[in-house]
C-alpha positions as CSV (number, residue, x, y, z in Angstrom):
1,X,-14.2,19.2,-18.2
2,X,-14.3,16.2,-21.1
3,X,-17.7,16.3,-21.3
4,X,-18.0,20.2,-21.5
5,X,-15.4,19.2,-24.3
6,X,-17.6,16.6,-25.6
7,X,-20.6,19.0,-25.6
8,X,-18.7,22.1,-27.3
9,X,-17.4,19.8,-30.1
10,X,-20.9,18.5,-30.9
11,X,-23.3,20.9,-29.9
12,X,-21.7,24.3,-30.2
13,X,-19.7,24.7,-33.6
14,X,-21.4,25.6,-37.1
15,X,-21.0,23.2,-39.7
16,X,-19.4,26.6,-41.2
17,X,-17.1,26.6,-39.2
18,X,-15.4,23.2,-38.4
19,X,-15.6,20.6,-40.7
20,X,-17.2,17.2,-40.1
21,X,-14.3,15.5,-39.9
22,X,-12.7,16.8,-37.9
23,X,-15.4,17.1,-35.4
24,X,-15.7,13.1,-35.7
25,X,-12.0,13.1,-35.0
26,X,-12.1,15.2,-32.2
27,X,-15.0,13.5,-30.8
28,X,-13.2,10.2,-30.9
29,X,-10.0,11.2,-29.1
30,X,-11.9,13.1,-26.4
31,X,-13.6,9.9,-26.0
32,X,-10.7,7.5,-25.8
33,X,-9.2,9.8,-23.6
34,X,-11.9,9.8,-21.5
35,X,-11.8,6.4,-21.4
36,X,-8.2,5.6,-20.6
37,X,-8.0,8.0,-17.8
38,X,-11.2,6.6,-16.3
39,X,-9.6,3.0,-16.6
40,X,-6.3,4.6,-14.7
41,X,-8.5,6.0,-12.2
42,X,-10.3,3.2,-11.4
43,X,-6.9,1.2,-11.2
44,X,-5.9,3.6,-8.9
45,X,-8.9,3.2,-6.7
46,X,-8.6,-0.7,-6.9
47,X,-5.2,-0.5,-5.5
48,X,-5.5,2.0,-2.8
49,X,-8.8,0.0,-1.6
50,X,-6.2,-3.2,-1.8
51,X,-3.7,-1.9,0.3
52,X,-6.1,-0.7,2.9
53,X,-7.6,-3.7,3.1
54,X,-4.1,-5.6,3.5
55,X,-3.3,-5.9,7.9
56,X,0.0,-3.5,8.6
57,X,3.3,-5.4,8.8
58,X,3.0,-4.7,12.7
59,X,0.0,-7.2,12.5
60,X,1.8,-9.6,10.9
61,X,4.2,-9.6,13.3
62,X,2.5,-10.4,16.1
63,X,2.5,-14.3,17.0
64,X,5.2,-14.8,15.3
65,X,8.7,-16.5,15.8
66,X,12.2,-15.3,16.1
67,X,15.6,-16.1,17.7
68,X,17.1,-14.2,20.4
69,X,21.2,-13.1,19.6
70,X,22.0,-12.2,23.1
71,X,20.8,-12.5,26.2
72,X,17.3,-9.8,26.9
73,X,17.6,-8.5,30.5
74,X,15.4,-6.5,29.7
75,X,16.6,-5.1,26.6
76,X,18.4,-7.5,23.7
77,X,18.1,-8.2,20.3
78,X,16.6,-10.7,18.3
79,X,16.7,-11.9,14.6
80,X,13.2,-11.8,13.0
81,X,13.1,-12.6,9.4
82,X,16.4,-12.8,8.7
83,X,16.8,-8.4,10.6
84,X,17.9,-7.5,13.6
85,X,15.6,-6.1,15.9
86,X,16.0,-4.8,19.3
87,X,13.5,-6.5,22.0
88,X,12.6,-5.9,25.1
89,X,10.8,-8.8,27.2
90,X,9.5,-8.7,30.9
91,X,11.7,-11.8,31.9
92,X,15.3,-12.5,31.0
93,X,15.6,-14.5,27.9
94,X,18.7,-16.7,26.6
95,X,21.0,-16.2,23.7
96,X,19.6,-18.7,21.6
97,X,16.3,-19.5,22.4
98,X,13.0,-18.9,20.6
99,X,10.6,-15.7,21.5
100,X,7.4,-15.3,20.2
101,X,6.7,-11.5,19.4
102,X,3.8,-9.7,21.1
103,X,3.9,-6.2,20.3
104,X,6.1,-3.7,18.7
105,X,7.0,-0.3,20.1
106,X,8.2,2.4,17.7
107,X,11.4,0.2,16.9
108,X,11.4,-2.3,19.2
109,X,9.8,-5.5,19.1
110,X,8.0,-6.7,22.7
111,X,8.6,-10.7,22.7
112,X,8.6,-13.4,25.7
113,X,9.9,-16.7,25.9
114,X,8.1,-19.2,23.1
115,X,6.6,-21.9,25.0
């Protein structure tokens, strides 16, 4: 559509019929806006390519640490980055100790015993 624009401006109108000036002027502001959408575009781009690239925050949680609040027999919760989480582990697990997360399930984080 701007260069269809471009091309009318230029190509298409008698010298009759719009004057010079503002043919330059029009010219130059289909041009700059040309330009400042491209640059949002490719900003756009840049950061949707970024955040693809980035691993989920499931990803992240895997291998790492937190600190079981109750006791998990088989369900509990656990504090992971200063939240509460609920956890489920395959053996029973201590108020207090440290769990290393494995998975996460919808909502619930999978840990065992850190060790």
């Amino acid at each position: 559509m701007i260069i269809g624009s471009v091309l009318l401006v230029t190509i298409g109108s008698p010298e009759w019929f719009t004057p010079a000036d503002y043919e330059t002027d029009a010219l130059i502001t289909l041009f700059a806006l040309a330009i400042v959408f491209g640059l949002f575009f490719v900003f756009a781009i840049y950061k949707v390519a970024e955040a693809r690239r980035r691993p989920t925050y499931s990803a992240k949680m895997e291998a790492e640490v937190a600190e079981a609040l109750d006791r998990i027999d088989p369900r509990g919760h656990v504090m992971y980055n200063g939240e509460y989480w609920a956890a489920e582990a395959e053996e029973p697990i201590e108020a207090g100790e440290t769990v290393e997360v494995v998975g996460k399930e919808r909502m619930v984080l999978k840990v065992r015993r850190r060790g």
